[in-house]
C-alpha positions as CSV (number, residue, x, y, z in Angstrom):
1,X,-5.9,3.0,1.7
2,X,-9.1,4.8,1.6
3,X,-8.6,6.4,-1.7
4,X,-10.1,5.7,-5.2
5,X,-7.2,4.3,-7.9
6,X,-8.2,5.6,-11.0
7,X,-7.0,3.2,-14.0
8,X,-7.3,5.2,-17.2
9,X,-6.7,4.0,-20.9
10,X,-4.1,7.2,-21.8
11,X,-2.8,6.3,-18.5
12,X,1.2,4.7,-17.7
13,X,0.3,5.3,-14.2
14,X,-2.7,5.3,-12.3
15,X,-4.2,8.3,-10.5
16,X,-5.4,8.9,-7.2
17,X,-7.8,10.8,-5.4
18,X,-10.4,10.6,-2.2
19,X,-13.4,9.8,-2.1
20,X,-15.9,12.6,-2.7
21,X,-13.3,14.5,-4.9
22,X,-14.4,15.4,-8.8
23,X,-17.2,13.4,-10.3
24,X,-15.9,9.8,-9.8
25,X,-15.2,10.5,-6.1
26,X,-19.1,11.8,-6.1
27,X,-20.5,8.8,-7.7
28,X,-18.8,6.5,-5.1
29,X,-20.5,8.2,-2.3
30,X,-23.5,8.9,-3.8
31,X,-24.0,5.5,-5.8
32,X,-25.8,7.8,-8.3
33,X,-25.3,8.2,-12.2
34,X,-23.8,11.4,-13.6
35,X,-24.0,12.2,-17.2
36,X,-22.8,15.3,-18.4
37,X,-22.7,16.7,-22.1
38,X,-20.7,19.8,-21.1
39,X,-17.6,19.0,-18.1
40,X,-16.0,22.7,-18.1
41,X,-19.4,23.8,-17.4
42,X,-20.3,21.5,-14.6
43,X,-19.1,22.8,-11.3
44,X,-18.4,19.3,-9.9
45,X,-16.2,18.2,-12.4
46,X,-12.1,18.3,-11.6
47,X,-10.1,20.0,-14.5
48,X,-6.7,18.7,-12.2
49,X,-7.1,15.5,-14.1
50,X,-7.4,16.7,-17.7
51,X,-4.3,19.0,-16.4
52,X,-2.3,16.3,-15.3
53,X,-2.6,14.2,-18.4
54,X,-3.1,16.7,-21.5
55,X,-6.6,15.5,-22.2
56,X,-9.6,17.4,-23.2
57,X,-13.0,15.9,-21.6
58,X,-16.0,17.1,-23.1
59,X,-18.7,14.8,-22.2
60,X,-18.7,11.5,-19.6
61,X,-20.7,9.5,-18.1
62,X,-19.9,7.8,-15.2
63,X,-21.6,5.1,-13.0
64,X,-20.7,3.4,-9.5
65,X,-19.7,-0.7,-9.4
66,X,-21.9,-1.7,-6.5
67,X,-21.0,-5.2,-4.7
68,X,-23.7,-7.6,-3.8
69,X,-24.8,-6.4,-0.4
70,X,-24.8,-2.7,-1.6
71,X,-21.3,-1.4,-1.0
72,X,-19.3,0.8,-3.8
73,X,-16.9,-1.3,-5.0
74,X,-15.2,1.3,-7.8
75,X,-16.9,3.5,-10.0
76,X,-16.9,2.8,-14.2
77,X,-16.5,6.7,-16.2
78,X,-16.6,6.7,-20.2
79,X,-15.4,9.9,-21.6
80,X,-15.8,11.9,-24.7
81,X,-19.0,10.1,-26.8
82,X,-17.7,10.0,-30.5
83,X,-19.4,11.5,-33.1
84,X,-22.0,12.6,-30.9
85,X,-22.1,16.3,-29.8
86,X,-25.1,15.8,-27.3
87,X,-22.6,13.2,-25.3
88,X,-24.3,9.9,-24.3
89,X,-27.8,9.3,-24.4
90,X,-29.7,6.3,-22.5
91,X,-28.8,3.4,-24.6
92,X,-25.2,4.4,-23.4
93,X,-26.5,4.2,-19.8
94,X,-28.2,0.9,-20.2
95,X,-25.0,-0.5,-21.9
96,X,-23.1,0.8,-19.1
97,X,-25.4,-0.1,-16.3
98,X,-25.3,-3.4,-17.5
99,X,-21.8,-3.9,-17.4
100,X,-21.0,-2.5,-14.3
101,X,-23.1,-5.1,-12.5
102,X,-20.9,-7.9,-14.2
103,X,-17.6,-5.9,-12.8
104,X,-18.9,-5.7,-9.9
105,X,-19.2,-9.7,-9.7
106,X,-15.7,-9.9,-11.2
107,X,-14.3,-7.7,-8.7
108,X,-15.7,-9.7,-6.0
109,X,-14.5,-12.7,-7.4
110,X,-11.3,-11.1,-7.9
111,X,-10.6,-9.7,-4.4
112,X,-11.9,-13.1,-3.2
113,X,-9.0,-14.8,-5.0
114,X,-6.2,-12.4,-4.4
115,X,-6.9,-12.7,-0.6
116,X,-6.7,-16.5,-0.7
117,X,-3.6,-16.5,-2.7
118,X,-2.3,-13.9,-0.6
119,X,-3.2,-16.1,2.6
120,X,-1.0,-19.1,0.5
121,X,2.1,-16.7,0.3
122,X,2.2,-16.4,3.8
123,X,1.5,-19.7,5.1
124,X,4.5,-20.8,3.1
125,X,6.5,-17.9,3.6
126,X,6.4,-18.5,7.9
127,X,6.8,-22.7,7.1
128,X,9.7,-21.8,5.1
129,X,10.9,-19.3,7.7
130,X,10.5,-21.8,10.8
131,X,12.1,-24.7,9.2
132,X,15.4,-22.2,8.4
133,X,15.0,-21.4,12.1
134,X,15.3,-25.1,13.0
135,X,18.6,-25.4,11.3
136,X,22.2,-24.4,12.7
137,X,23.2,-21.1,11.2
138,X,25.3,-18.6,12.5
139,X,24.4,-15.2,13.6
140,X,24.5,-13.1,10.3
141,X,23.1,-16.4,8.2
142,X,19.9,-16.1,10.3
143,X,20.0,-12.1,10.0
144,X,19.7,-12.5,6.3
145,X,17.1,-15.5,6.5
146,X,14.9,-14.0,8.9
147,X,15.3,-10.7,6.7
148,X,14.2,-11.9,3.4
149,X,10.8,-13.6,5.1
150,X,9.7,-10.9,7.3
151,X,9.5,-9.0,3.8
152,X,7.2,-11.9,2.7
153,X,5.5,-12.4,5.4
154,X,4.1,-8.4,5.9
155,X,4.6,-7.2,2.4
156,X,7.1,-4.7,3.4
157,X,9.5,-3.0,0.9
158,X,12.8,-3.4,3.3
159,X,13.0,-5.2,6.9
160,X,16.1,-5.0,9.6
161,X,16.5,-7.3,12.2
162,X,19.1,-5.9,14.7
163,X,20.5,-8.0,17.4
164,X,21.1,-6.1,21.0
165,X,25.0,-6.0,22.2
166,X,23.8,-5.6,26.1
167,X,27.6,-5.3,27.0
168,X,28.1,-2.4,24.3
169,X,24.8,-1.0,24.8
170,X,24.0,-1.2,20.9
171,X,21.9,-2.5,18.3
172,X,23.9,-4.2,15.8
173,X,22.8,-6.2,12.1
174,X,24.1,-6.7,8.8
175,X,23.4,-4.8,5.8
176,X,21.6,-6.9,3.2
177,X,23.0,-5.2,0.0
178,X,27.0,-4.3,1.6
179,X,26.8,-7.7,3.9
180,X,28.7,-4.9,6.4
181,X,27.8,-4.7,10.1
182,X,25.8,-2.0,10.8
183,X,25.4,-0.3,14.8
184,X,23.4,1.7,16.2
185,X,22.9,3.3,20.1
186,X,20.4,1.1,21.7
187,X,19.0,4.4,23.5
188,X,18.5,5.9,19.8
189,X,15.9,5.9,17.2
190,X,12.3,3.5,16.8
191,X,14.3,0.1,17.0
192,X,15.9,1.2,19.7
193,X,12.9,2.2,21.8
194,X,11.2,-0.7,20.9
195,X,14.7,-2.8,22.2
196,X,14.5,-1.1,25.5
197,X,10.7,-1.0,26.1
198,X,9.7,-4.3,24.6
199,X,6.7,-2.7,22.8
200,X,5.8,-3.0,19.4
201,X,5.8,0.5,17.2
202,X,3.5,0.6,14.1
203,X,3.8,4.4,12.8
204,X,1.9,5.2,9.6
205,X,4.0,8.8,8.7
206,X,7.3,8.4,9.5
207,X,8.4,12.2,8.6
208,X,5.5,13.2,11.2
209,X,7.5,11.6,13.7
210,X,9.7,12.7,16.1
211,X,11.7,9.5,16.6
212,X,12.2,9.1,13.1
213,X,16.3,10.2,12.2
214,X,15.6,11.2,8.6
215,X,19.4,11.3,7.7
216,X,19.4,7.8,6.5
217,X,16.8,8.4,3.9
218,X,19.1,11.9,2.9
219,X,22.0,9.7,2.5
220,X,20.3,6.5,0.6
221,X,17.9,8.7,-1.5
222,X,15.1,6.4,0.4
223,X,12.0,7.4,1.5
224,X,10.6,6.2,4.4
225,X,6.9,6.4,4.6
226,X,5.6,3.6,7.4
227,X,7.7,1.3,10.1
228,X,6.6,-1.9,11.8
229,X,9.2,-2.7,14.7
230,X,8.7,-6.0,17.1
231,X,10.9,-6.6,19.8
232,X,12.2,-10.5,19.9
233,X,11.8,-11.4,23.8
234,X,13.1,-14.7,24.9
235,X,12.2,-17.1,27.2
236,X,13.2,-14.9,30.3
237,X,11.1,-11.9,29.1
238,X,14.4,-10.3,27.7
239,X,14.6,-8.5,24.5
240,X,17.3,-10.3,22.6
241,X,16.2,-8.7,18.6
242,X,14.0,-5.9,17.1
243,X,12.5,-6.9,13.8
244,X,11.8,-3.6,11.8
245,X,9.6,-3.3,8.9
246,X,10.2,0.0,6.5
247,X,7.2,0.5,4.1
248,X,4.2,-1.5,3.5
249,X,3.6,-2.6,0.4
250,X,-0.3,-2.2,-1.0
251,X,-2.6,-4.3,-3.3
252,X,-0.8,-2.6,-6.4
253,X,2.7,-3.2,-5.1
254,X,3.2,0.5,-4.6
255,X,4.4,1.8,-0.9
């Protein structure tokens, strides 16, 4: 996501901000060390974050986790030096320098790991999803099946799969929470385009679209920030299905 998740210990939730932006978003970029015994007095540091969580930084120093072939992998910030007016001296720094290089190695080892088991999950989640495809259920059954995968398979928050009614001209599925039939113009909205084109749509900002009909997400409470839709085409090059994806979900779980 391009964007530095900062994990504090006062924190429920975590904080986010660009790269570049306050004194952690500097050290990323920069790779370089920043101790500083006075933070309201140093023009770089960001008073939004004391703001947002009712602390009072005084001193911090903060160093960038650097990955084994030189790339910034996080950054590592201790704040407020106790019983120490003058902040943190070198010792601090050689304490922290040291174990930033052994986060850096756990990282790795960390991302390493999530990837793999996150290369499991979807293996099994499209052999579990082709051998319910080989059995004989009926149109809604396979709806529902084919729902609860595509989630798996493309961490996505929600997924639709609407079938196209070519002698009502609509798109039609079943809800997965109601179990009502929903249907929808096949000449309207994203899944409908990508029913009538045969392309796949992948937009990142729904709300900055123009094909995007925000109503649903007024009357559900929802908010829809990215869709995935892929047209099912059969054998004869006809669209028979639109799979729609609403929201990808990213390493945190958030969307």
């Amino acid at each position: 996501i391009k964007m530095l998740v900062l994990t504090a210990s006062n924190l429920e939730k975590p904080i986010r901000v660009h790269p570049g932006q306050g004194i952690s978003g500097h050290v990323f970029e920069s790779q370089e060390t920043v101790n500083i015994q006075n933070c309201y007095a140093d023009d770089r540091f960001d008073r939004s974050f004391d703001q947002k969580t009712g602390y009072k930084t005084k001193s911090l120093v903060t160093m960038p986790i650097i990955s084994f072939d030189g790339e910034s992998m996080g950054v590592l910030q201790a704040i407020n030096k106790i019983d120490s007016p003058g902040g943190f001296n070198e010792i601090d720094e050689l304490l922290l320098g040291h174990l930033t290089q052994h986060a850096g190695i756990a990282l790795r080892n960390a991302d390493v790991y999530r990837e793999a088991i996150s290369a499991s999950e979807r293996a099994n989640g499209l052999l579990h999803l082709i051998q319910s495809m080989s059995q004989d259920l009926g149109s809604q059954s396979m709806i529902l099946m084919i729902t609860m995968h595509a989630n798996e398979l493309v961490q996505a928050d929600r997924s639709t799969v609407f079938l196209v009614d070519e002698r009502a001209e609509q798109l039609w599925s079943v809800s997965t929470d109601s179990g009502k039939e929903i249907r929808i113009p096949r000449n309207k909205g994203i899944a409908g385009e990508c029913s009538i084109e045969g392309k796949v749509i992948n937009i990142q900002d729904a709300y900055s679209d123009s094909r995007f009909n925000q109503s649903f997400d007024k009357i559900s409470g929802y908010h829809t920030k990215s869709i995935l839709a892929v047209p099912c085409i059969d054998d004869q090059r006809k669209v028979v299905a639109v799979i729609q994806m609403i929201n990808k979900k990213e390493f945190d779980g958030m969307v």
